[in-house]
N, CA and C of each residue as an Amber inpcrd file, in Angstrom:
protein
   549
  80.8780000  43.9340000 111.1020000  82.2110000  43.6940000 110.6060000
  82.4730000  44.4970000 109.3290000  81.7610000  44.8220000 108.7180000
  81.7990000  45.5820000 107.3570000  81.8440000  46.5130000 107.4080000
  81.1400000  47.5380000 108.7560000  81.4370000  48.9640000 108.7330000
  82.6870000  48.9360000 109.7390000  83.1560000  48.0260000 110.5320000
  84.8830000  47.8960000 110.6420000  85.3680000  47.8400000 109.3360000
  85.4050000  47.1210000 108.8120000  86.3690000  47.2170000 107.3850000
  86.2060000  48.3720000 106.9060000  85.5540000  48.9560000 106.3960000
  85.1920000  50.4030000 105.5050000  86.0600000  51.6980000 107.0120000
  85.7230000  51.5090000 108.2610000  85.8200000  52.7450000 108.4570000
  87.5120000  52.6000000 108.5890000  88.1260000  51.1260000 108.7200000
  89.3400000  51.2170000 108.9370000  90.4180000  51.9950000 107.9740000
  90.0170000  51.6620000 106.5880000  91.0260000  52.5980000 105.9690000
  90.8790000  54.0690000 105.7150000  89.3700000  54.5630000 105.8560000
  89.0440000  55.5650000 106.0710000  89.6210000  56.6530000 107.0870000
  90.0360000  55.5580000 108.4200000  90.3880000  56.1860000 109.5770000
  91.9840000  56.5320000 109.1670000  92.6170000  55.7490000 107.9410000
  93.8390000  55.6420000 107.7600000  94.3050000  56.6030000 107.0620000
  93.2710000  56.8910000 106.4350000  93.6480000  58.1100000 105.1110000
  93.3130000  59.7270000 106.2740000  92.4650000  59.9090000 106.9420000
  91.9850000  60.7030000 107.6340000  93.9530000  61.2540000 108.4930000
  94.1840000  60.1700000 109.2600000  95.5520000  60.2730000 109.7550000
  96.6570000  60.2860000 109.3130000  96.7470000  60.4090000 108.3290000
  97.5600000  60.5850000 107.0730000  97.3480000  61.8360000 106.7090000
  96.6700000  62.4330000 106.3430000  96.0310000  63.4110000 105.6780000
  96.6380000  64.7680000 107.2910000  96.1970000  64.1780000 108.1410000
  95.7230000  65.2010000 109.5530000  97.5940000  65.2290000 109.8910000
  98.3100000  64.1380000 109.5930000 100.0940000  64.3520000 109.8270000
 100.5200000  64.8730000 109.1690000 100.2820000  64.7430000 107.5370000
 100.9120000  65.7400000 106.5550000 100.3810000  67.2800000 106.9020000
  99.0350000  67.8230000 107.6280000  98.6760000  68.6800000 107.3190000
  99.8130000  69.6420000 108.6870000 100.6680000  68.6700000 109.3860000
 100.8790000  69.2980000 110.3910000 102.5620000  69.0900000 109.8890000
 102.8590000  68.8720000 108.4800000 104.1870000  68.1240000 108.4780000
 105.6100000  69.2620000 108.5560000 107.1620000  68.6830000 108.0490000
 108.2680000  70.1680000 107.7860000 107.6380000  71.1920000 107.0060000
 109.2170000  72.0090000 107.4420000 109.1250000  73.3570000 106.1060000
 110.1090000  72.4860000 105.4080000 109.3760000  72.6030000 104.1550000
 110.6060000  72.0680000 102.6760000 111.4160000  73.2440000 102.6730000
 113.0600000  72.9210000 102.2540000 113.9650000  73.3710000 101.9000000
 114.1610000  72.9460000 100.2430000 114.5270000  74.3020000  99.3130000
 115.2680000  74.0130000  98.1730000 115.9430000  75.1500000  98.0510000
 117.2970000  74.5580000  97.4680000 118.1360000  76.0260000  97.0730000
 118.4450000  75.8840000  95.6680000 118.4930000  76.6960000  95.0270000
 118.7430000  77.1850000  93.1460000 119.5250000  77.9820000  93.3390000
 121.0310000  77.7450000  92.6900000 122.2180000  78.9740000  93.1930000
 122.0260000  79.7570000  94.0970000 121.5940000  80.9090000  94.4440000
 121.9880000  82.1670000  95.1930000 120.7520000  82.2410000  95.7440000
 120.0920000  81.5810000  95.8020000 118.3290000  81.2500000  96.0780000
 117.8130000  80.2170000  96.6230000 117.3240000  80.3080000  98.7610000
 116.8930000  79.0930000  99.1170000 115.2780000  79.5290000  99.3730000
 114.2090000  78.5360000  99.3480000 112.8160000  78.8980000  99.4190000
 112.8840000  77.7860000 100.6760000 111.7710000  78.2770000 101.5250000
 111.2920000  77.0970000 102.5340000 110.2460000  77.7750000 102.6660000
 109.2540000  76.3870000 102.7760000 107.9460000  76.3010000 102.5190000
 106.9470000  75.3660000 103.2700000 105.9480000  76.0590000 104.0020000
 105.7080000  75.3100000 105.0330000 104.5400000  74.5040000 104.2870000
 104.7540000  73.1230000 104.7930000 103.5160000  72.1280000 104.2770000
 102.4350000  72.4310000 104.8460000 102.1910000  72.7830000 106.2420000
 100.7750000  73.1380000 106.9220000 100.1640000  74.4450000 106.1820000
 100.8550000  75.3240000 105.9410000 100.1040000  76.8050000 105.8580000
 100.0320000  76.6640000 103.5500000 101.1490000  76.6220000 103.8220000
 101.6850000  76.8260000 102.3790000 102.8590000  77.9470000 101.7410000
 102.9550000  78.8890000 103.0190000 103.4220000  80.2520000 103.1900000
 104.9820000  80.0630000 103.0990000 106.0500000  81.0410000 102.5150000
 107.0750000  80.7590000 101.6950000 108.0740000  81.7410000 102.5680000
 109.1850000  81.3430000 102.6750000 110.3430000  82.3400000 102.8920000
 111.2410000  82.2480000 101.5240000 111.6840000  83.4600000 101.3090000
 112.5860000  83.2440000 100.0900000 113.7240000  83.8750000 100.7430000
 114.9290000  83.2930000 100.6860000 116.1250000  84.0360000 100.9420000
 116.9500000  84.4260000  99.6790000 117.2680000  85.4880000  99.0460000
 118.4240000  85.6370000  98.2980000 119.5370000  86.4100000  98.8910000
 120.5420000  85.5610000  97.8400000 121.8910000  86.1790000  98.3030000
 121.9700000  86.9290000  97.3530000 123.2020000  88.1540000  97.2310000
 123.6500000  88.6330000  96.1760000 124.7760000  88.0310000  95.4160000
 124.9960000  88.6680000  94.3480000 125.7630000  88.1100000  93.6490000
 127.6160000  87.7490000  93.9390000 127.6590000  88.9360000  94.7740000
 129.2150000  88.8180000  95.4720000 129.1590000  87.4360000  96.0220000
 128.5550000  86.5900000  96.3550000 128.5180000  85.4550000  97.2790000
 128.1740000  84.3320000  96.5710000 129.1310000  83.7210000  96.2970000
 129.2390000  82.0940000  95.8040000 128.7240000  80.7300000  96.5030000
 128.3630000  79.6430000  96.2890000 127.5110000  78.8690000  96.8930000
 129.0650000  77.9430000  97.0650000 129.1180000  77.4220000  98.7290000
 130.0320000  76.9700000  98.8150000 130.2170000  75.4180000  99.0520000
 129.0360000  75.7780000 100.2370000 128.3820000  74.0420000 100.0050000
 127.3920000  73.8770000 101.1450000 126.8990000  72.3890000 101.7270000
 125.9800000  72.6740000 102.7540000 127.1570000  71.7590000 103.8420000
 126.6920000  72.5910000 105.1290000 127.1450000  72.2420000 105.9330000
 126.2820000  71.5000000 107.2700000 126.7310000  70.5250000 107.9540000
 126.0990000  70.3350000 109.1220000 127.6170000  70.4070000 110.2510000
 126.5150000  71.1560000 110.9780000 127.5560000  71.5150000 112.5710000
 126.7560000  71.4790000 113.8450000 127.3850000  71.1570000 114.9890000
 126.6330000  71.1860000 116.2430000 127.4710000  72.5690000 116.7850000
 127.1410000  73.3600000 117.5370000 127.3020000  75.0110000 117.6910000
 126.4870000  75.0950000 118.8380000 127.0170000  74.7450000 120.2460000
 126.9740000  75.6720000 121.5620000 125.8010000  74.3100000 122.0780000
 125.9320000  72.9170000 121.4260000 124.9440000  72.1440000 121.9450000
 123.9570000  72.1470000 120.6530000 123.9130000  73.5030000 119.6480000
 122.6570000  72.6890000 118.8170000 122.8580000  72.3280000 117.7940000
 122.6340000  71.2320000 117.0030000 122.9260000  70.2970000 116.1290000
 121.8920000  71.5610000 114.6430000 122.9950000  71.8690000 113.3490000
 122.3440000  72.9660000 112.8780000 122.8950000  72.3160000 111.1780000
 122.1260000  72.8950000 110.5490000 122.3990000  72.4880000 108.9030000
 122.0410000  73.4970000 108.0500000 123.1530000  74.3670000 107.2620000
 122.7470000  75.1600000 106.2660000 123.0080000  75.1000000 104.8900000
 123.1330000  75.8800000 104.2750000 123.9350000  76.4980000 103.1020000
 125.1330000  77.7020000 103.2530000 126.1260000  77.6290000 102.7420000
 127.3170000  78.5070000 103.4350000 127.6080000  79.0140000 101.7850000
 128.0430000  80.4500000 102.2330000 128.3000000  81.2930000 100.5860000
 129.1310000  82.3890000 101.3560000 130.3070000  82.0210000 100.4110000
 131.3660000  82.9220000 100.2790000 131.7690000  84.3250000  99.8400000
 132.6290000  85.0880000  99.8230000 132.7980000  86.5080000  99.1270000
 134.2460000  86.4100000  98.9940000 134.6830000  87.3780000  98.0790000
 136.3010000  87.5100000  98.2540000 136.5910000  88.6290000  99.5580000
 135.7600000  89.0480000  99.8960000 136.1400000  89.9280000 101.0500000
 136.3070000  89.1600000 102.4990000 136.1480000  87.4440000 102.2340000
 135.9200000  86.6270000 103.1650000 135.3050000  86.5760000 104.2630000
 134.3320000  87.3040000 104.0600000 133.0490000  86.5440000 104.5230000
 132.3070000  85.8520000 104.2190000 131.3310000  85.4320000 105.0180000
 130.4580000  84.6270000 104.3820000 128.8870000  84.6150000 105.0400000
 128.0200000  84.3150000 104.1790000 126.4120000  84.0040000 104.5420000
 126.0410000  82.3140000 104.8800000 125.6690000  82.4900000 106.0750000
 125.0130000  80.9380000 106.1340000 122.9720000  81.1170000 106.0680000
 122.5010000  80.6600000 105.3970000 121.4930000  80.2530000 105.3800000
 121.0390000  79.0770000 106.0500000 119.9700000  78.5590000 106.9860000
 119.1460000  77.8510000 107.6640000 118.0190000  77.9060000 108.0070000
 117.6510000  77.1200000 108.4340000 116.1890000  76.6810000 109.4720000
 116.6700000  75.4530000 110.3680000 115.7300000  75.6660000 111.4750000
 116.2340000  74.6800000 112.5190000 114.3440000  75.0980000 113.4070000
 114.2710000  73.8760000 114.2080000 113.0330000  74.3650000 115.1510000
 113.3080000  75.6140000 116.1210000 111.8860000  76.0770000 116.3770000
 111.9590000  77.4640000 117.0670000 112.2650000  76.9670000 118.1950000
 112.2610000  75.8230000 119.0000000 112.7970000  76.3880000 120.4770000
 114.5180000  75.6130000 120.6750000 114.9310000  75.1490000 120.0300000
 116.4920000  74.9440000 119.2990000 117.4070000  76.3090000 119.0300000
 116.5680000  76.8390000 118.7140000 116.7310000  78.4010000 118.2870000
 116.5930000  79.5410000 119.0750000 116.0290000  79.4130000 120.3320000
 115.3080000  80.3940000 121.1910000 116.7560000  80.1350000 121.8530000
 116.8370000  78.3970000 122.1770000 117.8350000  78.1780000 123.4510000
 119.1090000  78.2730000 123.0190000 119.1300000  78.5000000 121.0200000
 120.6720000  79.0800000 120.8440000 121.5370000  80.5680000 121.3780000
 119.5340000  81.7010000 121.1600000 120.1340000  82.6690000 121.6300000
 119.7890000  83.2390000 122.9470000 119.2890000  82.2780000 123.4630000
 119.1020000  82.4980000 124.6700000 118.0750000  83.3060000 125.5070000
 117.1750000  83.9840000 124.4610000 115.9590000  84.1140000 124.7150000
 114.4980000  83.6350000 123.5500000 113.4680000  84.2260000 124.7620000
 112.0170000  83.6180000 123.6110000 111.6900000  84.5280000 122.6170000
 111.4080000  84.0760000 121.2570000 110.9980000  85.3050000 120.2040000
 109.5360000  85.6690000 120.8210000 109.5000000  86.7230000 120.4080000
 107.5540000  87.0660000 121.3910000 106.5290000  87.0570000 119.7160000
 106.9600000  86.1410000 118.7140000 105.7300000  85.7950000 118.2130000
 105.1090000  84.9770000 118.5510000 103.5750000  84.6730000 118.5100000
 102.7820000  83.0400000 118.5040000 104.1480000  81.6610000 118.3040000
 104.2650000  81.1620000 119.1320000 104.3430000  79.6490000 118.7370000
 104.3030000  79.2330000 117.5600000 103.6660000  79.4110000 116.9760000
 103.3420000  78.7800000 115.3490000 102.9640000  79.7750000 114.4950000
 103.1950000  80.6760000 114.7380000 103.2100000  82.0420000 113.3280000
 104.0350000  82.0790000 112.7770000 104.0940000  83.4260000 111.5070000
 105.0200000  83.8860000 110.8710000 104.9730000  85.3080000 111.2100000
 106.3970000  85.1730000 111.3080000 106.6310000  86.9550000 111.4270000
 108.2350000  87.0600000 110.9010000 108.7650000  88.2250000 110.3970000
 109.7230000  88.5650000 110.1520000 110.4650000  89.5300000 111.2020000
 111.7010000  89.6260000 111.7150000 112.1500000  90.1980000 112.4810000
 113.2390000  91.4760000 111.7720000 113.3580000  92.4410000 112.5650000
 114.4260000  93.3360000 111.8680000 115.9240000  92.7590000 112.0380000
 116.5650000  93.1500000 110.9540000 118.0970000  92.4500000 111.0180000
 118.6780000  92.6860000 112.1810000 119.8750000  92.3680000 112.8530000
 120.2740000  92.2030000 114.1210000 121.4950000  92.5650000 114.0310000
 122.6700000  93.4550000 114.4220000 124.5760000  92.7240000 114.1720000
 124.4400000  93.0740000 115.8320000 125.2300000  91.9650000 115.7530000
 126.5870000  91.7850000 117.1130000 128.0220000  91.4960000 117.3470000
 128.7240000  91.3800000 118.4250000 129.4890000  90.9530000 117.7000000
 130.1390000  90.0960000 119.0080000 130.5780000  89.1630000 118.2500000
 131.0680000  87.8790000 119.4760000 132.4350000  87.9550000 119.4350000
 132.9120000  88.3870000 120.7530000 134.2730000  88.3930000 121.2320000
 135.1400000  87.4460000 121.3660000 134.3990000  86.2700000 121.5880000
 135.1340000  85.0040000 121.4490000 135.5070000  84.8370000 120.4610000
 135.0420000  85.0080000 119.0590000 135.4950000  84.6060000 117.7970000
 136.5150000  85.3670000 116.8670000 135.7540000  87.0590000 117.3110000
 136.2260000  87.6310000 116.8910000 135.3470000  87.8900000 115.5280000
 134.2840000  87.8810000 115.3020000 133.3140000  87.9600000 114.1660000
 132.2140000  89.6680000 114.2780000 131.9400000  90.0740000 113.6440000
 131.0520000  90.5910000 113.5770000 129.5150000  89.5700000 113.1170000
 128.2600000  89.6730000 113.7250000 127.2410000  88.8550000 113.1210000
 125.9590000  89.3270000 112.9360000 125.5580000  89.6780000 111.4800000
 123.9820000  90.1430000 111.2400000 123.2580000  89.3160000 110.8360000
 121.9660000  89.0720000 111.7020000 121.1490000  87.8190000 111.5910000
 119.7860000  88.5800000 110.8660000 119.2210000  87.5640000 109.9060000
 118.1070000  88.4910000 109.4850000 117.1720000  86.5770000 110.0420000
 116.0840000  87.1250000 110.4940000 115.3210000  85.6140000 111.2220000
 113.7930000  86.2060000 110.3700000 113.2220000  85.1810000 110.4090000
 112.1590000  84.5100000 110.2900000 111.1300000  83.5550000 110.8380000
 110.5780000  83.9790000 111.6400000 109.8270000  82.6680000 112.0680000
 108.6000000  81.9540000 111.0790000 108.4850000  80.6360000 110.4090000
 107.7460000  79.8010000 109.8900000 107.2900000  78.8600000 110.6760000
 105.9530000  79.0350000 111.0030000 105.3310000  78.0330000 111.8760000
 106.2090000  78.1170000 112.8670000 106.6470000  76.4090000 113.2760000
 107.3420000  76.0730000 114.3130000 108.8720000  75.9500000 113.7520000
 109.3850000  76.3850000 113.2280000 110.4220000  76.8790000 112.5560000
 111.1440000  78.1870000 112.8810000 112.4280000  78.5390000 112.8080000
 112.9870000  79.8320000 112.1830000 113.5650000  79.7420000 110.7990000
 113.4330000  80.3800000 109.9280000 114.7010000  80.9170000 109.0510000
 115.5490000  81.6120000 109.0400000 116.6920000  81.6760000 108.7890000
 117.7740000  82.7330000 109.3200000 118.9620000  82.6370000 108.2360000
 119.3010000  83.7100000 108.1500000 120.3930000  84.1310000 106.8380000
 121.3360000  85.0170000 108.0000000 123.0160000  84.8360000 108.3060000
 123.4940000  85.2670000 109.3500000 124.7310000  85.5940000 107.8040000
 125.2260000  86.7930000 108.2830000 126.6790000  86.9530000 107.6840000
 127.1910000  87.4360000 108.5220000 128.9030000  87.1330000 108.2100000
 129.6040000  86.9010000 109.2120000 130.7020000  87.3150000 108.7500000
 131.6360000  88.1310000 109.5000000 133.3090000  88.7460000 109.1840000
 133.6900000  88.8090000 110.0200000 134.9080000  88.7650000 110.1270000
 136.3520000  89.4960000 111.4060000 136.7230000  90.4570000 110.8170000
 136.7360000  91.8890000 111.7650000 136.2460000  93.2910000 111.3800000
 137.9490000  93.7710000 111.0940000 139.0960000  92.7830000 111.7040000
 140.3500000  93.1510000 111.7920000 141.1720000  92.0850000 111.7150000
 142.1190000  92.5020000 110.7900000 143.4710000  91.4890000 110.9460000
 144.2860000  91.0470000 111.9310000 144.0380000  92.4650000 112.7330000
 145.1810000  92.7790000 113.8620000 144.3370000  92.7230000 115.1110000
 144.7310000  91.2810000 115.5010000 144.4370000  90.2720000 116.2540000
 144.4150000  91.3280000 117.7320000 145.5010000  92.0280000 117.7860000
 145.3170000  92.8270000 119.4860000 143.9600000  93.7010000 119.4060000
 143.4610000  94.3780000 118.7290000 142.2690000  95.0930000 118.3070000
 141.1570000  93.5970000 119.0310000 141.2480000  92.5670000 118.4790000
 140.1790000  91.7280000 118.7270000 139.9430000  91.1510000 120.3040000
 141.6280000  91.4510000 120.9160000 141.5020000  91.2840000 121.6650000
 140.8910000  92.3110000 122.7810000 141.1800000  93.7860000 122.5520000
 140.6850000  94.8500000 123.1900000 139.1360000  95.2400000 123.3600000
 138.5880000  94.2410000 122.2800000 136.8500000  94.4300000 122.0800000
 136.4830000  93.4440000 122.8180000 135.1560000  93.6150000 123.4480000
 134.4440000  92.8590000 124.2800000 132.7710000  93.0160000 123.7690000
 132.6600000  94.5200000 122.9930000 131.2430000  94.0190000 122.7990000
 130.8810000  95.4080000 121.5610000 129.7770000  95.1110000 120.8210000
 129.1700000  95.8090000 119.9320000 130.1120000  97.3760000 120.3050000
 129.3700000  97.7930000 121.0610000 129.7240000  99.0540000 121.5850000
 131.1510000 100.0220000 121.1320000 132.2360000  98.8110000 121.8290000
 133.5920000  98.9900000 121.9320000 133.8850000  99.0420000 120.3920000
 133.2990000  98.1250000 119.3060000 133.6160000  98.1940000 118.0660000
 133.1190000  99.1790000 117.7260000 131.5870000  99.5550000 117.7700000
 131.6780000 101.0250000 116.9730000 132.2300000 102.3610000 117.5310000
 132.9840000 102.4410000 118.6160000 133.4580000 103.8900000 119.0810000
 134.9080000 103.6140000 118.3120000 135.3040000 102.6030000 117.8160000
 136.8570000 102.8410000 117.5490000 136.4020000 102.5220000 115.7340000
 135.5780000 102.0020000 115.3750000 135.3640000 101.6980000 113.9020000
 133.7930000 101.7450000 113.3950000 133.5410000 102.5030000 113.6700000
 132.1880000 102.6630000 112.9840000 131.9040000 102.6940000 111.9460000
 132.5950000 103.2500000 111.4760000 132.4650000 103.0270000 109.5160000
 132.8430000 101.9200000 109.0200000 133.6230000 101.0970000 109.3250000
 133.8580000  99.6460000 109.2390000 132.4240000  99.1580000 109.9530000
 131.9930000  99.3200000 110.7350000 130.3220000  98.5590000 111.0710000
 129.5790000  99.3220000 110.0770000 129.4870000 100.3250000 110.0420000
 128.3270000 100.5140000 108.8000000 128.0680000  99.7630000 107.7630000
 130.2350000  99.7670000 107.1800000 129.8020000  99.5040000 106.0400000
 129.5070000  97.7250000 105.9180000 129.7950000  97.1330000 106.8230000
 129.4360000  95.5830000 107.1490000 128.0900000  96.0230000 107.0420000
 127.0350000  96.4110000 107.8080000 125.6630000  96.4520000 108.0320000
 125.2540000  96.8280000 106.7350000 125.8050000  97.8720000 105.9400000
 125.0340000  98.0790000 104.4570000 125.7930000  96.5330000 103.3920000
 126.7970000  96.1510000 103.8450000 127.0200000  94.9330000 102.5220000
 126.1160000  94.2130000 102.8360000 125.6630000  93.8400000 104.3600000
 124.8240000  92.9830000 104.8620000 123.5160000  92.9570000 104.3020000
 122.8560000  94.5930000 104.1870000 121.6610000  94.4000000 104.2410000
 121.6310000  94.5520000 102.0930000 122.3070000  94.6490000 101.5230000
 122.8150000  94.4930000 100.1090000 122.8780000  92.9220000  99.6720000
 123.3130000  92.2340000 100.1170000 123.3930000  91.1710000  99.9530000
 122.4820000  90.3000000 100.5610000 121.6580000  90.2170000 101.4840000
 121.0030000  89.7520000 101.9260000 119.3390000  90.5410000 101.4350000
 118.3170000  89.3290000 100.9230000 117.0080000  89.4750000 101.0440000
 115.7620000  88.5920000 101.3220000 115.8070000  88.8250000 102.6260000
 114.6600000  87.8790000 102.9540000 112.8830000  88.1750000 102.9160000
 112.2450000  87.5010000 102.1910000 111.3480000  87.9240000 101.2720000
 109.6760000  86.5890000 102.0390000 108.9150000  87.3440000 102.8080000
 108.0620000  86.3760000 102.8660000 106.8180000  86.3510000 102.2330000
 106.5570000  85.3370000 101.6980000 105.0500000  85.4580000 101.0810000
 104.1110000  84.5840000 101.3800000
């Protein structure tokens, strides 16, 4: 009965110890600056914004079925940066395919733009995978006022043969304002 008693809380601290070691990525943001940080590894994403981009607030939204929570930052050029994390396969089935890192690695991906016809947005995603996690910093614009233009586009393509320098210069504010930093 005594080495029941002794091994019981032993067994308690052991499972405790073995859940935290498997636990979230912490989120904190400091103005223009979110860190997430995985409790298992210890290993850090840092996102900064630039300074054109004001902290606007945090948002939660459900988007195409997945239930998502960021940080949203503004510009006077009206756009804006959302910052997040959400689980990796939440994330796979947002965009509809599998990232080809490990399951539970880290890797950084090269920035991405597209552009969604439905909305009418241009979108450059810079991702991260943490553990079983992504991180992702997406900015986002409507490339035109003039709504028939938005309607005539259907895909990446169609936008840069009629405005390419308008995508450039989105892709260089993008990659200016955006720095995703892993350590």
């Amino acid at each position: 009965m005594r080495v029941i008693a002794r091994l019981v809380p032993l067994m308690l601290v052991v499972f405790i110890i073995g859940c935290a070691a498997k636990g979230p990525v912490h989120e904190a943001r400091d103005d223009n600056r979110v860190v997430y940080t995985s409790a298992r590894t210890g290993q850090t994403v840092i996102v900064e914004i630039g300074s054109a981009y004001t902290y606007d607030s945090f948002i939660k939204r459900d988007f195409k079925g997945t239930d998502f929570h960021g940080f949203l930052y503004r510009a006077d050029d009206e756009s804006v940066i959302l910052v997040s994390k959400m689980p990796r396969a939440e994330f796979e089935d947002l965009i509809g395919f599998t990232l080809d890192a490990p399951a539970s690695s880290t890797r950084q991906y090269p920035p991405k733009t597209i552009f969604q016809s439905a909305y009418c947005k241009l979108v450059r995603t810079y991702v991260t995978t943490l553990d079983t996690d992504v991180v992702s910093a997406v900015k986002l614009q409507t490339p035109t006022t003039d709504e028939s233009l938005c309607e005539d586009w259907t895909s990446l393509d169609e936008v840069m043969a009629e405005r390419f320098d308008m995508l450039a210069d989105f892709d260089a504010s993008a990659d200016e304002n955006i720095h995703m930093i892993l350590q």
